[in-house]
C-alpha positions in Angstrom: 48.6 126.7 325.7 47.9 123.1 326.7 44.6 121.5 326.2 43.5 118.2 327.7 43.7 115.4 325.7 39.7 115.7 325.2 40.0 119.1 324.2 37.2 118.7 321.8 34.4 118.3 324.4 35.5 121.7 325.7 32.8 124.5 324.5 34.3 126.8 322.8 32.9 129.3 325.5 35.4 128.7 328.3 38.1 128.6 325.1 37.7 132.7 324.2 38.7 135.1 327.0 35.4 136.4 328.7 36.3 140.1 328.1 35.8 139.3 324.3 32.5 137.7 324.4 31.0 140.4 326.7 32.0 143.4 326.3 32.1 145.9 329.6 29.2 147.9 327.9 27.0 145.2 327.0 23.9 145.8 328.8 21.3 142.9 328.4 17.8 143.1 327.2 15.0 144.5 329.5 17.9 146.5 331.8 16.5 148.7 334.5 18.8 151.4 336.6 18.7 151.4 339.9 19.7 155.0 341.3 19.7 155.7 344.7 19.3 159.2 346.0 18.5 160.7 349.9 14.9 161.8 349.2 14.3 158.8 346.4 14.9 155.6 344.8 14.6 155.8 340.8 14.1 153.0 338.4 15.0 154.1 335.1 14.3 151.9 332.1 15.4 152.3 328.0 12.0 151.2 326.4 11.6 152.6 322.5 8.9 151.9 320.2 6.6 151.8 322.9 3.2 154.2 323.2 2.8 155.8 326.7 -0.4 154.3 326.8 1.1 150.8 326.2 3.2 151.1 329.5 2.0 150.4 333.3 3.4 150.9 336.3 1.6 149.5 339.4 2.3 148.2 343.2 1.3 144.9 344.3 0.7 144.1 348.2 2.6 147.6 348.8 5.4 145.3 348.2 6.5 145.1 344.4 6.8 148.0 341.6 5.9 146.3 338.2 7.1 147.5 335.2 5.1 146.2 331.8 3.9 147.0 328.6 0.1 146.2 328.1 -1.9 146.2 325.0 -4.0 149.1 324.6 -7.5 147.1 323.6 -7.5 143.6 322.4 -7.5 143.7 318.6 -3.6 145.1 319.4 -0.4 143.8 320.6 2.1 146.2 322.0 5.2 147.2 320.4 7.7 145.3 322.6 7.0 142.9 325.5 8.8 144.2 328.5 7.7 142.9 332.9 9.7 143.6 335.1 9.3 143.4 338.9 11.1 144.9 341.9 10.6 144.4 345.8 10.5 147.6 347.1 12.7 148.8 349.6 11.3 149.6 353.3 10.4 153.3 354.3 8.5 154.4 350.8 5.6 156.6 350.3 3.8 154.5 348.0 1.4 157.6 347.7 3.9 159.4 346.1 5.1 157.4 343.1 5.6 159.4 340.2 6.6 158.0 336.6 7.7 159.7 333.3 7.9 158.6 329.5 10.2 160.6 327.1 11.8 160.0 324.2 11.6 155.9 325.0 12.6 156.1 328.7 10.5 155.6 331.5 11.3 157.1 334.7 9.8 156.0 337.9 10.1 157.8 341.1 9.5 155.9 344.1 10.5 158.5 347.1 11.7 157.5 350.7 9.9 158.9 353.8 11.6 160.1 356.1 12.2 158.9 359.4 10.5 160.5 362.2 12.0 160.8 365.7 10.6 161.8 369.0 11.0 164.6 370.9 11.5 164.5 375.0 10.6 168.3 376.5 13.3 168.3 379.3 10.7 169.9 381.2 8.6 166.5 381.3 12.0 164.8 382.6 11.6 164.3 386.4 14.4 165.5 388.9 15.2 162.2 390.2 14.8 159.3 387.3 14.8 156.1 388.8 16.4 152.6 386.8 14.1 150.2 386.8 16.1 147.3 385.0 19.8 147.4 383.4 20.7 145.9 380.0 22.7 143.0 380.5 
């Protein structure tokens, strides 16, 4: 292997194969799962140490799904700072959230609503339906 003749300005980053320095199982600090289902979308976070009354889960502007751990009164910091914050995807029932803490994972349930067609009674079709305008 040939370095350049400045090879000591080089950090010794780009010097050790990637696959060594990160494993494929590393996950980083503060991870949240993403699992997409057809009735739901779950967010799924590794958070030990932490009471259940230290976490909250809230929606902002029917928007964002925040994710944080809060100090129960003042005289008391929480066991581990964690915030995180997601822009939820379109067609949700913010009504319906639903979020779970056991055995240091939070679970939060965000489900979809469903799409809602329209019916045409053939009977309400007249005989003769006359065009009006054509799509180019």
């Amino acid at each position: 292997m040939d370095f350049p003749a400045s090879h000591h300005s080089v950090p010794w980053q780009y010097l050790v194969p990637s696959h060594l320095l990160f494993p494929y199982n590393f996950i980083p600090q503060n991870y949240v799962r993403w699992t997409e289902t057809p009735q739901s979308h779950i967010f799924s976070a590794d958070i030990p140490g932490v009471r259940k009354e230290e976490l909250r889960v809230e929606v902002e502007d029917s928007r964002y799904l925040i994710i944080r751990t809060e100090a129960v009164d003042e005289s008391t910091e929480p066991a581990s700072k964690f915030e995180r914050k997601f822009r939820l995807p379109r067609m949700v029932d913010l009504d319906a959230i639903t979020a779970g803490y056991e055995h240091g994972v939070l679970t939060v349930t965000v489900p979809r609503t469903l799409r809602r067609g329209f019916y045409i009674d053939p009977s309400d079709v007249p005989e003769r339906l006359e065009v009006l305008a054509r799509a180019a």
